[in-house]
C-alpha positions as CSV (number, residue, x, y, z in Angstrom):
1,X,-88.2,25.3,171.0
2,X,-86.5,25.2,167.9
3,X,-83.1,25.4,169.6
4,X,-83.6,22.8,171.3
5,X,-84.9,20.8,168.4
6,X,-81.5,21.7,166.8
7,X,-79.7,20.2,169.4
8,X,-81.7,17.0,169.1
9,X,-80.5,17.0,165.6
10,X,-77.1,17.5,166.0
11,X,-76.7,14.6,168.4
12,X,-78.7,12.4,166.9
13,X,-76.4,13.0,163.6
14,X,-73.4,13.0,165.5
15,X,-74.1,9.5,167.0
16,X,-75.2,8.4,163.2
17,X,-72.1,9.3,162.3
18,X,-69.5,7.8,165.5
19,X,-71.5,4.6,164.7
20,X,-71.0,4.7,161.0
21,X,-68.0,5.9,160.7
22,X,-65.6,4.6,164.2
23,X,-62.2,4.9,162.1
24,X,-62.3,7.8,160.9
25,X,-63.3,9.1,164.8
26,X,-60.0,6.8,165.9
27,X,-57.8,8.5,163.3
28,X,-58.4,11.9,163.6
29,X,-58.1,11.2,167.8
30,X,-54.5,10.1,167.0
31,X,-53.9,12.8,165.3
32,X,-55.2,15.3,167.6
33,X,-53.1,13.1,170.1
34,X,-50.3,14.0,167.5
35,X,-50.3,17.3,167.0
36,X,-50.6,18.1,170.9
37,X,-47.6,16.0,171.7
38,X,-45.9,17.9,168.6
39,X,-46.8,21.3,170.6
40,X,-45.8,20.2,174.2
41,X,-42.3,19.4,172.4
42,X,-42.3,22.7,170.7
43,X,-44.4,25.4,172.5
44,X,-41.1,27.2,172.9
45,X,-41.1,28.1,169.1
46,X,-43.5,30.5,167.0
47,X,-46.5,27.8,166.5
48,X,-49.3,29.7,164.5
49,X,-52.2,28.0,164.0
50,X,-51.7,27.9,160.1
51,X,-48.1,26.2,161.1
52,X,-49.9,23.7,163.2
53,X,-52.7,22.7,160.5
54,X,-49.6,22.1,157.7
55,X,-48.2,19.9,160.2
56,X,-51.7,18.0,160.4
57,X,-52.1,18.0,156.6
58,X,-55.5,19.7,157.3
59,X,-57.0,23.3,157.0
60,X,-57.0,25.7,159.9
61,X,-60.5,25.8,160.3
62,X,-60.5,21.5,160.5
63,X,-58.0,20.9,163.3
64,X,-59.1,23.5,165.3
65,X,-62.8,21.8,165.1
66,X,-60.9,18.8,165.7
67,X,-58.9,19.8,169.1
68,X,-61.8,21.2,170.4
69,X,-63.9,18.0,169.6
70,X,-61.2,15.9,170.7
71,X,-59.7,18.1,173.6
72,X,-62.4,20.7,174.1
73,X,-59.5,23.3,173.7
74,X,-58.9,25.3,170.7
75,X,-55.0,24.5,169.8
76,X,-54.0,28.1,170.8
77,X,-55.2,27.6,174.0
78,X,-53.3,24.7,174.2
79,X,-50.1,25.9,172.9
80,X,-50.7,29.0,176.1
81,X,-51.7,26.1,178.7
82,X,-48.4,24.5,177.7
83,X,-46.0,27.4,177.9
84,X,-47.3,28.6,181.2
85,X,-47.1,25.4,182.6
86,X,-43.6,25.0,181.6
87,X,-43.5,28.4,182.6
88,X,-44.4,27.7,186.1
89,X,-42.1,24.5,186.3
90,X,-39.1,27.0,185.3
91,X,-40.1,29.9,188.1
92,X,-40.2,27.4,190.8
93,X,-37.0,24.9,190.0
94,X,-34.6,27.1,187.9
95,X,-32.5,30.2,188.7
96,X,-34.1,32.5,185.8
97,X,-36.0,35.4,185.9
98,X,-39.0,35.8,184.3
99,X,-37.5,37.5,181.6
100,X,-35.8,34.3,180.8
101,X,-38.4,32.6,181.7
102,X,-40.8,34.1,179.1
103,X,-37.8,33.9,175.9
104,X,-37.3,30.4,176.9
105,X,-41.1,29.4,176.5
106,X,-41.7,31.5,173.6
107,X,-42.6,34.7,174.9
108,X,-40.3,37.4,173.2
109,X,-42.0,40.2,175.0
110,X,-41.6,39.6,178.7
111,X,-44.6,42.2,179.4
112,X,-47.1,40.6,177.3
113,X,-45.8,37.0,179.1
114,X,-47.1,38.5,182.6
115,X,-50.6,39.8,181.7
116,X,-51.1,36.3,180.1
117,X,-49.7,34.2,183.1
118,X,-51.6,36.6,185.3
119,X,-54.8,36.6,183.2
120,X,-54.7,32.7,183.0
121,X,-53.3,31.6,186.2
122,X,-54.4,34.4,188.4
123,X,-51.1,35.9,189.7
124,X,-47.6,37.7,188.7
125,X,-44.8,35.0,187.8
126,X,-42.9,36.7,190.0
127,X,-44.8,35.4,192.7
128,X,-44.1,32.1,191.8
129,X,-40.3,32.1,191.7
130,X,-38.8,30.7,195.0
């Protein structure tokens, strides 16, 4: 009963506070809007979460709350959803291996590259190469 008290509160301070304060909601949407365009253009490269925050101008712990808020992904998760979907493009269009395939999207270790693009996607890259 309390729990669900709780939750009551929550949402009845989070409305309080998109009606009071509609801006600041607008602004930190653009920047979340920002900041994932930023990663789609650089998923390739080492993008910690630290990095990403310094880029934002906030604190780890903020833009992560804010991506998931925002996004409803954490911006690790979305810096993985973006390299395996380029990853995928790359297998199916291009003539590299998936050794290649895991440098070029920011994978140094091509072994770690395949348990994640088989844990997230549910099957070897190498299945997906033409």
């Amino acid at each position: 009963m309390l729990e669900i008290e709780r939750r009551e509160e929550r949402t009845i301070f989070e409305q309080m506070f998109i009606n009071c304060y509609p801006d600041i909601i607008k602004d930190n949407q653009s920047l979340v809007e920002e900041v994932a365009s930023y990663i789609k253009e650089n998923c390739h490269k080492q993008l910690t979460l630290k990095k990403l925050a310094e880029y934002a101008g906030k604190t780890p712990e903020q833009l992560s709350y804010l991506f998931k808020r925002h996004l409803d992904i954490r911006p690790v998760d979305y810096v993985i959803q973006c390299r395996l979907e380029k990853a995928v493009k790359l297998l199916q269009y291009e003539e590299y291996s998936v050794q290649e395939v895991a440098k070029e999207v920011g994978y140094a270790d091509p072994l770690y590259f395949s348990r994640l693009f088989k844990k997230h996607l549910g099957c070897a890259p190498s299945s997906i190469k033409r």
